[in-house]
N, C-alpha and C positions, 0 to 999 in steps of 0.2 A: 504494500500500500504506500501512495506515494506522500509526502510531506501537506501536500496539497490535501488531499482526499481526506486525510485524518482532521485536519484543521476543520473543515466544514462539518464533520459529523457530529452531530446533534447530542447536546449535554443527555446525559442519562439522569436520571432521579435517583435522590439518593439511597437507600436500604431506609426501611421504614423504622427500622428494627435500631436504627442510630438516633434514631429522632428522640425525647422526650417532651412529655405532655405535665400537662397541669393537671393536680390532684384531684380525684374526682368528688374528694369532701368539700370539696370548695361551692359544690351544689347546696349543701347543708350551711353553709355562711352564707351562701345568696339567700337563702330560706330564712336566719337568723333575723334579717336587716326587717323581714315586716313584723318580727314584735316590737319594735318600737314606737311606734305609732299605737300598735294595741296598748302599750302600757302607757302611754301618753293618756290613750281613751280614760282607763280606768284611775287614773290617777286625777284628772281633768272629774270623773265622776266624783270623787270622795270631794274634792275639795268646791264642789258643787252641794253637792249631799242631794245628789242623785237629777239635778237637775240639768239636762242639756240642752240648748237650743239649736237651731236652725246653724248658726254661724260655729258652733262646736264641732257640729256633724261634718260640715265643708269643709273646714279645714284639716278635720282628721281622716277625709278623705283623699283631699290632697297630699296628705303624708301618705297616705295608704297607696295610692296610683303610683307617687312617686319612688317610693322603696320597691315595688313592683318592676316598673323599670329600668330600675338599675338591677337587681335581681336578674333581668329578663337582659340584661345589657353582659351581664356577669356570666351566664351561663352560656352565653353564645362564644364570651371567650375562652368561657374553656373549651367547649368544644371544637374551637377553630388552631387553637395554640400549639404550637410548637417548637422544639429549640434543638439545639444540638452545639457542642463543642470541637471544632476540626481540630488543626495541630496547629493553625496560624488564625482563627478567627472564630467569634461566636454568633452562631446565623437564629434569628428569632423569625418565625413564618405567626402570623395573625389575621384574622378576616374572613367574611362570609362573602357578603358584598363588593368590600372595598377592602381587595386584601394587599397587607403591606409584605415587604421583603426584609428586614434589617439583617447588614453584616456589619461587623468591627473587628477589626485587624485584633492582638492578641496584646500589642505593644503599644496599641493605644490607649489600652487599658489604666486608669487612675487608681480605680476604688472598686470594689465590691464589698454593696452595704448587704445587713441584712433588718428587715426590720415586721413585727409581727406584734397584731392589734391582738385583746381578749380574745376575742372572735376567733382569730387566726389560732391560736395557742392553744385552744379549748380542745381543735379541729387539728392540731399538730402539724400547721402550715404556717408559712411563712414566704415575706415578698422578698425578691433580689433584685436589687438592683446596681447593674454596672455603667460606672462612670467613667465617662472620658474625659473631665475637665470643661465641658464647655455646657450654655445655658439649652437647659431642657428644650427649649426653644428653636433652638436650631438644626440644621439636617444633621450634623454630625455629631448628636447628640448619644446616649448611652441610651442601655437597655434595660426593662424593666419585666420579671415575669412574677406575676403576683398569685400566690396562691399555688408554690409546690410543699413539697413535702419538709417537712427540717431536715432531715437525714440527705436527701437528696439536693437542698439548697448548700448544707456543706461540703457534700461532694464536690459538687460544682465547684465552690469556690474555692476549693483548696487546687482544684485541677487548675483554675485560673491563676491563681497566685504561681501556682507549680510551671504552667507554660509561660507565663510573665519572666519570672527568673530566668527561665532556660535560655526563653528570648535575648534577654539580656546581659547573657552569660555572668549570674550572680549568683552565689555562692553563700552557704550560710555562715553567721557572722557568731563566733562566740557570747557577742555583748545579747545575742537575743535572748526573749525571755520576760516575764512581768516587773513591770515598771512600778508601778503602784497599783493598789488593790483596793478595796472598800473598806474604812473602819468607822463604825458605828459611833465615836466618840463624835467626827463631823457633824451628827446632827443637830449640835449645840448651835453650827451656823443657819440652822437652816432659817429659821423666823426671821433675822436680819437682812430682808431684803422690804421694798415698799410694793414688790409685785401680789404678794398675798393680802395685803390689803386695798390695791387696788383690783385684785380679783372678786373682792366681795359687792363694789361698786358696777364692776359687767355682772356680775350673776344675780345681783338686783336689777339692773338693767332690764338682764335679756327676759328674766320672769317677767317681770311688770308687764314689755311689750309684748311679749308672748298671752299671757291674760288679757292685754288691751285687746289685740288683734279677735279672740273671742269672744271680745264683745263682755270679759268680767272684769269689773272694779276691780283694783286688791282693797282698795279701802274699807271696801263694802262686804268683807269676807269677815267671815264668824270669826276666824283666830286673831281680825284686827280689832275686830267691837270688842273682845272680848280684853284686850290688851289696853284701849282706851277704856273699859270702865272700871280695870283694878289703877291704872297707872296716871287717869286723864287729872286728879287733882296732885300731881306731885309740883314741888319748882321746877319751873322754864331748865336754870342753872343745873338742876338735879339729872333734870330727863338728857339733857345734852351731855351730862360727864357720862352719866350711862351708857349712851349710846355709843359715845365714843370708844368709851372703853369696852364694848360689844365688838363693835367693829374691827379693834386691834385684835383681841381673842380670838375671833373666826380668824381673821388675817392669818392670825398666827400659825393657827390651826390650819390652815390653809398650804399655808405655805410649808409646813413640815411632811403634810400628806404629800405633797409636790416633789418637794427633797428624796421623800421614801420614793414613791414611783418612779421617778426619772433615775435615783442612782443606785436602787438596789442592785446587788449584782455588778458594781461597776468594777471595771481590769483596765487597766491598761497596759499592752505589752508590744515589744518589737518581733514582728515574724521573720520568718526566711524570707531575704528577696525585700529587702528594704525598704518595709513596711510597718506602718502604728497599726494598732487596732484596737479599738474603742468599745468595749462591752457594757450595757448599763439597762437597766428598766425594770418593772417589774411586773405592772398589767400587758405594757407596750414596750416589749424589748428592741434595743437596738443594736447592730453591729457595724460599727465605722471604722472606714481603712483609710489611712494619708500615705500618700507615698515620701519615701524620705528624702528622696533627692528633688523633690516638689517641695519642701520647707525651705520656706526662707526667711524663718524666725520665731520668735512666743510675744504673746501680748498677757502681761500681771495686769490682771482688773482687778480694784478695791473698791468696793462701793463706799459709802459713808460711814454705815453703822459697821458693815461688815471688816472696813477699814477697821475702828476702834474698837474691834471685838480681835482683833491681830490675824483675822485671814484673810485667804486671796482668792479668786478665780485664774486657773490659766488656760491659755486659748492657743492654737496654731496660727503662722502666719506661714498659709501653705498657698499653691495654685493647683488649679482643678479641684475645687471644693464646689463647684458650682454658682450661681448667683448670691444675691448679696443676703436671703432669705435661707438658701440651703449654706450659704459659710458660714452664718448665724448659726445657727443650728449643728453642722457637721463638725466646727472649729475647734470646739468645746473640750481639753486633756483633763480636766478633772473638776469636779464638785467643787465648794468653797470648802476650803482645805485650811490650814494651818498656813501663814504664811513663809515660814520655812522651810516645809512642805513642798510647796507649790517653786521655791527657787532649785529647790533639790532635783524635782521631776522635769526642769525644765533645763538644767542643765545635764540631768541624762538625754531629753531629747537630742537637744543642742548637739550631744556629743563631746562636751566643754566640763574641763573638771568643774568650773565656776561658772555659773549662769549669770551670763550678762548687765541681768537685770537688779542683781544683787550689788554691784558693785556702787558705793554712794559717791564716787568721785565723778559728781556730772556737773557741769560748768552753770553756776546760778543766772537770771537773766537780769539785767537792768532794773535801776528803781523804777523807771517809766512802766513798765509791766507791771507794778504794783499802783502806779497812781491812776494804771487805767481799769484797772478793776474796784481801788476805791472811788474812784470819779463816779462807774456804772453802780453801785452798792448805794452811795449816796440819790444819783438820778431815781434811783428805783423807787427809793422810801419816800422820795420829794414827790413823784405821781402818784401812788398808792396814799398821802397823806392827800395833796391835792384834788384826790377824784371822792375826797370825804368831805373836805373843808370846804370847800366852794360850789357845791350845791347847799352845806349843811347854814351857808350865809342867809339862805333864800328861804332854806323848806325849818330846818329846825337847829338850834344849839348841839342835839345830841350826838349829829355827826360832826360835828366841828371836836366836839370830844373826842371822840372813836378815831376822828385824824391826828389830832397830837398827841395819843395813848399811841397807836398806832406805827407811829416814826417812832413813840422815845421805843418801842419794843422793838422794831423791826432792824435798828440803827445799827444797834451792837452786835445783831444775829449777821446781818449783811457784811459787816467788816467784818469780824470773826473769818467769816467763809472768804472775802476778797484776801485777808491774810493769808488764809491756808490755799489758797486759788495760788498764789505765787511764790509762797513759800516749795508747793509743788512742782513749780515751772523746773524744768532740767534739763539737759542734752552733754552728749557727746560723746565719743569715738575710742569703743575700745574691742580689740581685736581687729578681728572681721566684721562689725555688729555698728551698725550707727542708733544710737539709743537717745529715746527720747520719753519725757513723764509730763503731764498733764494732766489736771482738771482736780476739782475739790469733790463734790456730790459723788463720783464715781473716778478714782485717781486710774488710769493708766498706765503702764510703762512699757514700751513695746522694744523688744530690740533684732533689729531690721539686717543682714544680711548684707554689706554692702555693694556686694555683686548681683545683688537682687533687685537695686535702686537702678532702674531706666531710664528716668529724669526727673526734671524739678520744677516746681512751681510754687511761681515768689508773686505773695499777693499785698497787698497794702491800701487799707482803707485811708481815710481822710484823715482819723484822731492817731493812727501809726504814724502815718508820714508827719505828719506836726511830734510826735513824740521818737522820732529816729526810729522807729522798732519795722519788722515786715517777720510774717509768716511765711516759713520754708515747708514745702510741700514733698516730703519724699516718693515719689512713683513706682510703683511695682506693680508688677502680673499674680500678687498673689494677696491674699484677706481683700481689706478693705479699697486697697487700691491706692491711695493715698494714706500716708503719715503723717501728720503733723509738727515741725517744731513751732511752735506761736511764741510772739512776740518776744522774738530776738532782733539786739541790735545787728542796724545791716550791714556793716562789717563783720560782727562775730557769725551769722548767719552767710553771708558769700564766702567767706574763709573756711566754715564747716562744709559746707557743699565743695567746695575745692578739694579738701580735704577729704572725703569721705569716699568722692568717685572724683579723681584729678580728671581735669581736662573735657569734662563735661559742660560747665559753664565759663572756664578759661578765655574762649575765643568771645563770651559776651561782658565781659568783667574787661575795663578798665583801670589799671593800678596806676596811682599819682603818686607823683616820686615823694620820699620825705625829708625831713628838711635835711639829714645829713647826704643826701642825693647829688649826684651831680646834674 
């Protein structure tokens, strides 16, 4: 047969028998999805006491069609699904209708997540999904097959990581192995955040308008008459420390239930073929991979409280993490941890006997960075006093009160935080690593790669240029995209960028001789 004649001969199909399919329990999770709505029903009954209208009925129908369809949307994919893993690529076949092809080379491979709802776990499935770095959005975007087996979703992905390596010709590395694990002592951090107490204000929220939309008061509900006629003659004063202090509790409680789910079961460990992996959940397990030669740094977040309680969050500053909602999410190396802790794990990432972020020799910034955030501290308390006092001229004395109580309270709080805002301010260049810290409410410190740094952006408002200072912008292909150094002088900021990546801004920098110059 001639060169020619084999060329033209028509692709064969593959062996059936190579293909894998999606788990057939995954019928019984399509099935799951319409008790919700039933328990919607029954739960919408009690808190009726048995009474339902017109607008009850519609809407629980709407939930009911809708879970329906998805259901009916659910079972068409499994039965259309398929996958299979070659020696250089992973090919996903889907569709009844409108069917897709997906292939992805083996070496474009980023990440292989895994992740499994109750639902999923109960049913002994779980979703995979493979990443290649770029947004869900795009053609060349990664694969996702949702609803196989567990046993068979780690098959997979160890075959994946296994022809990754090969690919790569990489070898496994002594230092692999768990990095850090779960200890229970962390849950001390978990209430110090303000997300559990602002979780209590969406989940009032979403009830409310979920009863509005049927057409129920809550006002008008037995367990609130019943709450106005032991509570309705107490002090104004009384009922507000109360509630407030209601509100912290739940929060609190809130947020620790939150802590438990998200990190039970957390690990963090280096695999073969130079990779992190991320294990943590406990209704909704997760499994996250970063590739290590995709790092190009850590980011120490301290929140405020969780600052003064001496822990840290630490985070990747990796690429191919996905968009700015899945790096959020995907970035995450450990719980709020010990801040010791967290410099420890970061410079096992690093690779670095000493993590970066630890070291306290960063070059402080100008007093002008402190006078502009007491200037803003001040401006703040002057409108907030002013948006009191001067209607309070027209309508009544007692806001004219509530404005100058208001400043003398507000004054101290504001400078306090403009102090610690620039007591914060830091930067500079050690190792490999261009490091920089900011912010008071939630302190930062990220230390950046500098071979990771692409270029620069130097911006400067009205009250910098008047006060010498410009924001240095470090660029990278990985986390958030930009870094921040703020309000550095623009000299010690164009000398750090010189310095950090030579010759990047050299041909736009101007140097004037000084005076010992000839």
């Amino acid at each position: 047969m001639s060169p020619d004649a084999a060329a033209v001969q028509p692709r064969t199909e593959p062996d059936a028998e190579s293909w894998g399919r999606l788990n057939p329990r995954l019928v019984l999770v399509n099935l799951s999805v319409v008790a919700a709505p039933l328990a919607l029903y029954g739960a919408t009954h009690l808190v009726t006491g048995g009474q339902v209208n017109l607008q009850v009925l519609i809407t629980l129908g709407s939930f009911l069609i809708t879970c329906l369809v998805i259901a009916g949307i659910s079972l068409m994919r499994l039965l259309t699904t398929r996958y299979r893993l070659t020696g250089d690529r992973v090919e996903v076949h889907k569709g009844l209708l409108f069917r897709s092809h997906r292939s992805v080379p083996v070496d474009r491979i980023r990440s292989v997540d895994l992740t499994a709802n109750p639902l999923h776990r109960v049913f002994g499935l779980t979703s995979l999904e493979i990443g290649t770095g770029e947004s869900s959005e795009s053609a060349g975007a990664g694969l996702t097959l949702e609803g196989i087996a567990k046993k068979d979703a780690d098959r997979l992905r160890r075959r994946l990581i296994e022809s990754r390596r090969a690919g790569h010709g990489l070898t496994a590395d002594e230092a692999d192995g768990p990095i850090s694990a779960m200890d229970w002592a962390w849950l001390r951090y978990a209430p110090l955040t303000v997300w559990g107490v602002g979780g209590v204000f969406i989940a009032v929220g979403t009830v409310y308008r979920t009863l509005h939309e049927m057409k129920i008061n809550p006002l008008e509900l037995g367990i609130v008459q019943d709450i106005e006629d032991r509570f309705g003659s107490v002090p104004l004063w009384f009922g507000i420390l109360v509630t407030v202090l209601l509100i912290v509790l739940i929060g609190v409680i809130g947020s620790t239930v939150t802590f438990i789910e998200g990190w039970s079961g957390y690990r963090l460990e280096r695999e073969d073929g130079g990779m992190f992996r991320v294990r943590r959940g406990m209704m909704i397990t997760r499994s996250v991979t970063i590739e290590e030669r995709r790092l190009r740094g850590v980011e120490v977040a301290e929140p405020l409280l969780l600052r003064w309680a001496g822990g840290a969050r630490l985070k990747a500053v990796a690429s191919g993490l996905g968009d700015e909602e899945e790096n959020s999410a995907r970035s995450r190396l450990t719980p709020p941890v010990p801040h010791a802790l967290a410099l420890t794990v970061a410079a096992d990432v690093l690779a670095e006997k000493r993590s970066p972020t630890a070291l306290a020799e960063l070059a402080g910034h100008p007093r002008a960075a402190l006078r502009r955030r007491i200037n803003l501290a001040v401006g703040t308390v002057a409108l907030i006093a002013a948006a009191l006092v001067v209607p309070g001229l027209w309508l009544t004395p007692v806001l004219v009160h509530a404005g100058w109580i208001a400043a003398l309270v507000l004054l101290p709080v504001l400078l306090a935080h403009a102090y610690d805002a620039y007591r914060n301010l830091g930067h500079g260049i050690h190792g490999r690593y261009l490091v920089t810290r900011s912010g008071t409410f939630a302190r930062r410190t990220v230390a950046l790669q500098r071979e990771g740094v692409i270029g620069w952006s130097i911006t400067r408002s009205v009250f910098q240029r008047r006060a010498g200072l410009l924001t240095l912008g470090a660029t990278t292909a990985a986390g958030e995209g930009v870094y921040k150094v703020r309000d550095v002088a623009v000299s010690d900021g164009l000398a750090l960028a010189e310095r950090a990546v030579p010759e990047v801004l050299g041909q736009f920098i101007e140097r004037r001789p000084g005076p010992g110059d000839d």
